[in-house]
GUVO-876946 format. One line per field, with one value per residue (C-alpha): residue in one letter; x, y, z; chain. Coordinates in pm, 1 decimal, decimal comma. Example, Ala and Ser with C-alpha at 12.3 -4.5 7.8 and 13.67 -1.06 7.14 Angstrom:
! residues 2
res	c(A_S)
x	c(1230,0_1367,0)
y	c(-450,0_-106,0)
z	c(780,0_714,0)
chain	c(A_A)
This chain:
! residues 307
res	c(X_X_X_X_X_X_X_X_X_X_X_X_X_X_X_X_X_X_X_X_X_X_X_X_X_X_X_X_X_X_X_X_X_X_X_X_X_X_X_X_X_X_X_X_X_X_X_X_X_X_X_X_X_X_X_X_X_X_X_X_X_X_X_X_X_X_X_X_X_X_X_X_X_X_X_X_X_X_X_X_X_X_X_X_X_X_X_X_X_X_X_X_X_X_X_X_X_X_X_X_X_X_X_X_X_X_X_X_X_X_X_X_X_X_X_X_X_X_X_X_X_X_X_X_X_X_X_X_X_X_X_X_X_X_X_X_X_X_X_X_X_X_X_X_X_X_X_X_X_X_X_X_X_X_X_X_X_X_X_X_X_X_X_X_X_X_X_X_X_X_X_X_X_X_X_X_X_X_X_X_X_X_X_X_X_X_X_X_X_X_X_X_X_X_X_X_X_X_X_X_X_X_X_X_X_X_X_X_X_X_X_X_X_X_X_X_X_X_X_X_X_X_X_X_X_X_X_X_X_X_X_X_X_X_X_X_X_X_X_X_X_X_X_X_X_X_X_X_X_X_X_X_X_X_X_X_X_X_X_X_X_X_X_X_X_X_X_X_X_X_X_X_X_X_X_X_X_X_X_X_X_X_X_X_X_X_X_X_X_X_X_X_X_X_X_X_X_X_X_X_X_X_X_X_X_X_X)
x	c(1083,9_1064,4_1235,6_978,2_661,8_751,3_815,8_473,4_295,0_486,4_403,3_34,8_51,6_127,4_-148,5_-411,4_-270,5_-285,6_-639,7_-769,2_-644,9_-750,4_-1075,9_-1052,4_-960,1_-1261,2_-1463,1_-1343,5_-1314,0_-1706,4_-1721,0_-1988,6_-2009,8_-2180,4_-1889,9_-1621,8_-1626,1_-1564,9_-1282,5_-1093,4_-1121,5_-957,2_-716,3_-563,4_-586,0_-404,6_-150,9_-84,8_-45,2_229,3_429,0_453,1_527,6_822,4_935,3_915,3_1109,8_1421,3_1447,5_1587,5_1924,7_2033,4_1881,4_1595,7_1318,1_1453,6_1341,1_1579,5_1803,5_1799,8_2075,6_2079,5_2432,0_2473,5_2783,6_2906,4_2738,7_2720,8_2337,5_2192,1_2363,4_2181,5_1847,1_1857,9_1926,4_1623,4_1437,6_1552,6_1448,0_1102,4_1153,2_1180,6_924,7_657,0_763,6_709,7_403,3_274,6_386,3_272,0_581,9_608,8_890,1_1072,3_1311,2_1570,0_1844,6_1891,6_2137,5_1991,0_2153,6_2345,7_2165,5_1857,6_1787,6_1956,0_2343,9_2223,6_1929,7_1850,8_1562,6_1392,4_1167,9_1002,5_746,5_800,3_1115,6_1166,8_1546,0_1539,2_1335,2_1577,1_1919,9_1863,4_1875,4_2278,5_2470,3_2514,2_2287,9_2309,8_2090,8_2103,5_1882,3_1863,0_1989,6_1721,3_1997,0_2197,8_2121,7_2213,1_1963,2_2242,2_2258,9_2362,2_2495,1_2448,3_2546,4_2414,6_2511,7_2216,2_2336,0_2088,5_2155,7_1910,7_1773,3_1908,9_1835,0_2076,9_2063,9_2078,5_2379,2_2672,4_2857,1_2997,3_3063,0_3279,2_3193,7_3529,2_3506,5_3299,1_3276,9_2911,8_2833,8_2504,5_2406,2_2059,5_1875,8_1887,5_1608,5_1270,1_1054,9_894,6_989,7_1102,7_1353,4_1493,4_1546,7_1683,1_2007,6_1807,8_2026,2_2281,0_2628,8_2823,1_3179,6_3315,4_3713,3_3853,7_3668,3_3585,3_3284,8_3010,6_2684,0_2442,7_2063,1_1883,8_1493,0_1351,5_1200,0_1428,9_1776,8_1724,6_1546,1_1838,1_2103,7_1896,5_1857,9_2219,2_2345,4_2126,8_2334,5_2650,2_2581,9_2477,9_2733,8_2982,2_2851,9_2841,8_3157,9_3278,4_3093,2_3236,3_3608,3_3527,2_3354,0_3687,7_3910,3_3723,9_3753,2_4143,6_4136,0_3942,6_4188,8_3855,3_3865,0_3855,4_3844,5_3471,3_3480,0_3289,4_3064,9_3021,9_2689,3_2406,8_2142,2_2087,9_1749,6_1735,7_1507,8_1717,9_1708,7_1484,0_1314,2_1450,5_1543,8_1820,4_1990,6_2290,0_2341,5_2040,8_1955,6_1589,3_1445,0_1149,1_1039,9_820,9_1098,1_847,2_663,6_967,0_1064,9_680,4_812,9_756,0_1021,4_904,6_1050,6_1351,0_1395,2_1246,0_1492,6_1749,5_1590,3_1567,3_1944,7_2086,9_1871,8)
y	c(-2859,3_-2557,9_-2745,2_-3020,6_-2775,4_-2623,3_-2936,3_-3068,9_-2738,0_-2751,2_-3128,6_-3073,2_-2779,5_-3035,4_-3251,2_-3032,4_-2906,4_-3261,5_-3343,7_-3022,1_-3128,7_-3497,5_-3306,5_-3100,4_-3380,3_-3604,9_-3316,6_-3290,7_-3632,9_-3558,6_-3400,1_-3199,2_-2821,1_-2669,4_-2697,6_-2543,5_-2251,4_-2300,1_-2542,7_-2258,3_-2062,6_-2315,5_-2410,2_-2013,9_-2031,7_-2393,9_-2220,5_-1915,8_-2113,1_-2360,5_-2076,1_-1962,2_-2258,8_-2302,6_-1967,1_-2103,4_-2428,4_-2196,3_-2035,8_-2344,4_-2155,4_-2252,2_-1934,7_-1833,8_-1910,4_-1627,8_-1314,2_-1027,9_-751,9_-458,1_-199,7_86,0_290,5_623,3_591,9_836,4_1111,8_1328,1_1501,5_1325,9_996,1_1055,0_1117,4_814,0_588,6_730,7_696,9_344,3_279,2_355,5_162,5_-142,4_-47,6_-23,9_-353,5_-493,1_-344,2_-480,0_-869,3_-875,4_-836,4_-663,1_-386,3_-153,1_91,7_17,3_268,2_586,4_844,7_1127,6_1319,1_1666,1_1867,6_1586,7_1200,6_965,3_895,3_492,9_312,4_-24,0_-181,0_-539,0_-706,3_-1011,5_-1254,0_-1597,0_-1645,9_-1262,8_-1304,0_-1591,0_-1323,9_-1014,1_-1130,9_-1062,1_-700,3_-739,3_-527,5_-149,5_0,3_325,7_613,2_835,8_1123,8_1517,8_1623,3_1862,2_1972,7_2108,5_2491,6_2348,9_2044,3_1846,5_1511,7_1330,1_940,4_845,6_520,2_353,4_6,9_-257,1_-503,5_-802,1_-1019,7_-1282,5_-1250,5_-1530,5_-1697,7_-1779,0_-2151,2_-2062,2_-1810,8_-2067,1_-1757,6_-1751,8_-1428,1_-1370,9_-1062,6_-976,2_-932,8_-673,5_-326,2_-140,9_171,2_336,9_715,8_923,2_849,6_1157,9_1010,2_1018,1_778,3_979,0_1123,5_845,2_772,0_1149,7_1177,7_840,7_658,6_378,4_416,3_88,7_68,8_-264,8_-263,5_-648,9_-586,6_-845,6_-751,2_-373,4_-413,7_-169,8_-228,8_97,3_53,5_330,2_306,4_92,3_261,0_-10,1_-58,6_-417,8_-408,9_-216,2_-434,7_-747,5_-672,2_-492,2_-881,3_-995,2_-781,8_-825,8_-1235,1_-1151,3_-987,5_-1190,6_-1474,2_-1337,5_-1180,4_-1601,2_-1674,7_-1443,5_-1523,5_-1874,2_-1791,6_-1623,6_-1857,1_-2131,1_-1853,6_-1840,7_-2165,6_-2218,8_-1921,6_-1744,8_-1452,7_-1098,8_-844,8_-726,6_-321,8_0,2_58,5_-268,0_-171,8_-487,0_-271,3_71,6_290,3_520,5_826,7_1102,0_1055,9_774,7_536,2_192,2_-8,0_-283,8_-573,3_-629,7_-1005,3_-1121,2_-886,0_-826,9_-480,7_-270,8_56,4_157,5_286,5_423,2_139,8_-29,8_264,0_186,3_-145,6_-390,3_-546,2_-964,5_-999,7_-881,4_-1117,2_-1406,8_-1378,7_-1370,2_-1663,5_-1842,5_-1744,9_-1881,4_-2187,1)
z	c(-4582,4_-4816,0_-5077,9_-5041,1_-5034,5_-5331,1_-5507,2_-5375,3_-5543,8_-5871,9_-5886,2_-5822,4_-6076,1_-6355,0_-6223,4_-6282,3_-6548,2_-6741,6_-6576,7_-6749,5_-7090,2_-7044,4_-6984,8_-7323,9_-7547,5_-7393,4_-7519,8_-7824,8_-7927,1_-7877,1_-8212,5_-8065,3_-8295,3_-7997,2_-7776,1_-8066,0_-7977,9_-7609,2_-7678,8_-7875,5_-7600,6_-7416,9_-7632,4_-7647,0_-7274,7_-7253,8_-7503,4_-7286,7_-6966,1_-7187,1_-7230,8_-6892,1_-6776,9_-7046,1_-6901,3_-6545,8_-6636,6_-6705,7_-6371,7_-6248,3_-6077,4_-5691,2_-5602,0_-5876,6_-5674,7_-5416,2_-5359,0_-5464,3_-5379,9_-5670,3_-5634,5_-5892,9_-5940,9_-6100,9_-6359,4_-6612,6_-6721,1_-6403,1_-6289,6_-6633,0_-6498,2_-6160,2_-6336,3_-6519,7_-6174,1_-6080,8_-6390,4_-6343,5_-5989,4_-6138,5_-6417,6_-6178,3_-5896,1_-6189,2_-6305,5_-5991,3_-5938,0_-6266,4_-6208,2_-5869,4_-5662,6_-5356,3_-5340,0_-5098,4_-5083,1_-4829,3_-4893,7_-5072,4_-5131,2_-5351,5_-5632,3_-5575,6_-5833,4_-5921,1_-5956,4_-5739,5_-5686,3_-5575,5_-5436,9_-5268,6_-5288,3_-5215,8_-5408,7_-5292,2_-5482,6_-5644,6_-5887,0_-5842,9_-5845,7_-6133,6_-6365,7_-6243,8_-6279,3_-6656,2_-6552,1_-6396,5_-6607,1_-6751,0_-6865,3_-7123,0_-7188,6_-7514,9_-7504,6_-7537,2_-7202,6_-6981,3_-6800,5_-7060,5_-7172,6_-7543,5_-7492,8_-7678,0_-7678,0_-7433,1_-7315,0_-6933,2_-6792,4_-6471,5_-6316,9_-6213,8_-5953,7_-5882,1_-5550,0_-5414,2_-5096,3_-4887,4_-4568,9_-4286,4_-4410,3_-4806,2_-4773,2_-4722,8_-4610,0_-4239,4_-4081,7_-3803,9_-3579,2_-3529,6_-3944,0_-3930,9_-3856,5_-3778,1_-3709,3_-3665,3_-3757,0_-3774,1_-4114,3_-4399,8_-4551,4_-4524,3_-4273,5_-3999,4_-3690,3_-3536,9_-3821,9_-3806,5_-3389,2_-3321,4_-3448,6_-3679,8_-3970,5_-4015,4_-4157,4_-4192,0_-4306,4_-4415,8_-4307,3_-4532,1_-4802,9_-4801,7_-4882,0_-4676,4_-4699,3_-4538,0_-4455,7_-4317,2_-4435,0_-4166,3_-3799,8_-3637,1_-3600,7_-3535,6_-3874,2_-4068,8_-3933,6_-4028,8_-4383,5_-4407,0_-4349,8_-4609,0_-4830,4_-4723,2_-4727,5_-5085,8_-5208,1_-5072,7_-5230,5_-5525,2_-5479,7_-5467,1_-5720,4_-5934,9_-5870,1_-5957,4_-6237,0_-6316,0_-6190,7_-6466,0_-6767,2_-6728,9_-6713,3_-7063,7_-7229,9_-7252,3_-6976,3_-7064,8_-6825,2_-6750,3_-6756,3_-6715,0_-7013,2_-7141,8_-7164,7_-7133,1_-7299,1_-7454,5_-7445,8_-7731,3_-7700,4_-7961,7_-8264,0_-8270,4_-8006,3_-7944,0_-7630,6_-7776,5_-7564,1_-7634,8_-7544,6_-7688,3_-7997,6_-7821,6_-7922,5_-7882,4_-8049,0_-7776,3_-7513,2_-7339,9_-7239,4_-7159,2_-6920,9_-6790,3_-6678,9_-6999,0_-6933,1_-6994,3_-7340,8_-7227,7_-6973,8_-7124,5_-7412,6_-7232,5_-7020,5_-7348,9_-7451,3_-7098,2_-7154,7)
chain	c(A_A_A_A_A_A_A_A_A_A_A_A_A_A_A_A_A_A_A_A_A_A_A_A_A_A_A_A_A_A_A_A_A_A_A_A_A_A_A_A_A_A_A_A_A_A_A_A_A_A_A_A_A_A_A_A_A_A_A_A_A_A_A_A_A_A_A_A_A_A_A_A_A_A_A_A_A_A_A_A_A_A_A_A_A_A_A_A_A_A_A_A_A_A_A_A_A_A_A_A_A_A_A_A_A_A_A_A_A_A_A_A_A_A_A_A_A_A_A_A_A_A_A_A_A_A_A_A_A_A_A_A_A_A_A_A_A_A_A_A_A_A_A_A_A_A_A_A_A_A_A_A_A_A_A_A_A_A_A_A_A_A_A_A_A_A_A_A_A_A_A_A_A_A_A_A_A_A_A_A_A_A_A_A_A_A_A_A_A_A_A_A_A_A_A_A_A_A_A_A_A_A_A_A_A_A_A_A_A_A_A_A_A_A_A_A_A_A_A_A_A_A_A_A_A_A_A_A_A_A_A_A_A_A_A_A_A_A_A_A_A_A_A_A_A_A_A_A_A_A_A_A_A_A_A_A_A_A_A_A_A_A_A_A_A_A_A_A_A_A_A_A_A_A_A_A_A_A_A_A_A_A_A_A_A_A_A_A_A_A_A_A_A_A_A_A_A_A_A_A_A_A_A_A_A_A_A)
């Protein structure tokens, strides 16, 4: 049924869409010099709404009309490392808040000296996963360090990891209780009273996997737990997807071994400004605005270059 409903809208999208410029070109087959200059104005509108929809037709993944797990890791580069997961997380939250997403911050472990050692955070809206998995990857900082006495320069790393948000029904993942270990504890972070006295905060460790999953940012236990197992579903399936993915590059003579520091994008502030990708050649001058959240041409060319 949700398959079918958003079918139904998509459909009836294009059917207004084509009823609108039936309209336009029965105007201007009019020939009428009074109505030019509204039918420009229509025809950069017409133009504008094209291209968005040319952007849509590439999130066309199992899971890109999902909403979307963001999880920010501090890498190399110790406290200026941690500064730039945080500079991150608002790199992100701002985008959201720009494109009309909804976010939240569901876990958080905070920095020893400043910034933030990881964060997890939801973001739900329409295609929010299909525009964010451009973001998967490494991501490098070269700047002039505020936490160095020097103020040399300095190269901090931090690792983006993008899962969608997935339903019981979507996950195709079964998970045995028996595979899993939980334990609850008192939240460190901030949330109220209520979060601070009682044992709210969630940890889920997958045995056969290793993989632990912590959520601690809800009032609710019930609520901590429930969104823990939407990462842990997550990242398992991605965790298959990714050994198949594998499994297919050995097969082709084509694998090499994905490591630390194979950075997806840099962000230049010393000596000069630029924010390059990497996989697609995209770049700005304006690092600032990208670190605002202008993010769109970065994902549509990459969009584009998966395409």
């Amino acid at each position: 049924m949700k398959t079918a409903s958003g079918l139904r809208a998509e459909v009836d999208s294009w059917r207004t869409h084509a009823t609108h410029l039936n309209d336009l070109i029965e105007l201007a087959r009019m020939d009428d010099p009074s109505l030019r200059e509204e039918l420009e104005k229509e025809i950069v509108r017409v133009e504008a709404d094209l291209e968005k929809r040319a952007v849509a037709a590439m999130l066309s993944g199992p899971y890109d009309h999902d909403d979307a797990i963001l999880a920010i890791h501090a890498g190399a580069g110790g406290t200026d490392s941690q500064d730039w997961a945080e500079m991150l997380q608002r790199m992100y939250l701002r985008w959201a808040e720009g494109n009309g997403y909804s976010s939240e911050i569901m876990d958080t472990t905070p920095g020893e000296e400043a910034g933030i050692k990881s964060v997890t955070m939801a973001i739900s809206g329409d295609h929010a996963y299909g525009y964010l998995r451009s973001e998967k990857g490494v991501h490098r900082l070269v700047r002039l360090s505020p936490f160095d006495a020097a103020h040399r320069r300095h190269t901090s790393f931090a690792l983006i990891e993008i899962l969608p948000q997935l339903t019981m029904e979507e996950a195709e993942i079964d998970i045995h209780p028996s595979e899993m270990k939980l334990d609850v504890f008192r939240s460190s972070g901030a949330g109220g009273q209520n979060v601070q006295k009682n044992a709210t905060a969630v940890r889920i460790t997958h045995l056969p996997t290793g993989i632990v999953v912590t959520c601690q940012n809800e009032r609710s236990q019930t609520q901590n737990r429930e969104f823990a197992m939407k990462i842990l579903r997550a990242r398992l399936l991605e965790l298959r997807r990714a050994e198949r993915e594998e499994e297919r590059a050995v097969l082709r003579g084509e694998y090499t071994k994905a490591e630390w520091g194979s950075q997806i994008r840099s962000y230049v502030l010393h000596p000069y400004q630029m924010v390059k990708d990497h996989r697609t050649d995209y770049e700005v001058g304006n690092a600032q605005a990208v670190l605002d959240g202008d993010l769109t041409g970065f994902m549509e060319a990459y969009l584009k270059q998966a395409d």
